[in-house]
C-alpha positions, 0 to 999 in steps of 0.5 A: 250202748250195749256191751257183749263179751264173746270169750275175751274180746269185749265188743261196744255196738249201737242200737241207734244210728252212726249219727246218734251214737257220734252226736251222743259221744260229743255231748259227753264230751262237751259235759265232761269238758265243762266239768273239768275247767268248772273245776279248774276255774274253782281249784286254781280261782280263775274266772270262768270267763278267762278260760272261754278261749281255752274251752273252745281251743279243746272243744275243737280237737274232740268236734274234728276227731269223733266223725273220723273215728265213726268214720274209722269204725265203719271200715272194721271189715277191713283192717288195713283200711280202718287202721289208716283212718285211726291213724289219721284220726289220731294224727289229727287229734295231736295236732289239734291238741298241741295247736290248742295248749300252746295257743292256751298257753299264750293266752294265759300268759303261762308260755311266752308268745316266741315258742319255736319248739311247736312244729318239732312237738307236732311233727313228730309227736303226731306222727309217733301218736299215728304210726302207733295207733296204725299198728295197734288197731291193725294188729287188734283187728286182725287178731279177730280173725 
């Protein structure tokens, strides 16, 4: 990765192609992640093997989201349609996480198995997330011209 200012604008390009930079992202991801509930099982004595469930559950939202801001990232050229899918990748991404720290939730016995409130959460905890990263990528991309 290579980092360039231009004035007051930072810009991140890749020498290597969409994939190899998507697929370098997850890994780092993936590493993070495992650091994280490595840390976690440490800290609150939970055995690594009971935190499996969890670790896949948040593994999904990051797998599903990187190829769709790659996908966003190829649209720069045109704001309005680059903004959409930033938008959608980042709707999806709320899903995902809600799905996986309710589901987490329950499998750890830390929320009770009846929880009503998950489609107001998602619904308009999503929609809130994706309407805001429509308007802010918009504005940032047509800022530059």
């Amino acid at each position: 990765m290579e980092y360039r200012a231009r004035g007051s604008q930072m810009r991140f390009s890749y020498s290597k192609s969409g994939f190899g930079a998507a697929a370098q992202t997850l890994c780092l991801l993936i590493l993070f992640e495992i650091l994280t509930f490595a840390l976690a099982s440490a800290v609150f004595s939970v055995p690594l093997r009971r935190l499996l469930v969890p670790f896949v559950l948040y593994l999904a939202p990051c797998s599903v989201v990187v190829p769709l801001i790659f996908n966003a990232r190829r649209y720069l050229d045109r704001p309005r349609q680059c903004a959409v899918w930033f938008a959608v990748a980042v709707s999806v991404f709320c899903l995902l996480v809600v799905i996986a720290t309710i589901y987490s939730g329950i499998f750890l016995g830390l929320a009770p198995s009846n929880t009503k409130d998950i489609p107001v959460i998602a619904v308009f905890g999503c929609t809130i997330a994706a309407i805001t990263a429509y308007y802010n990528v918009l504005r940032l991309l047509t800022s530059k011209r």
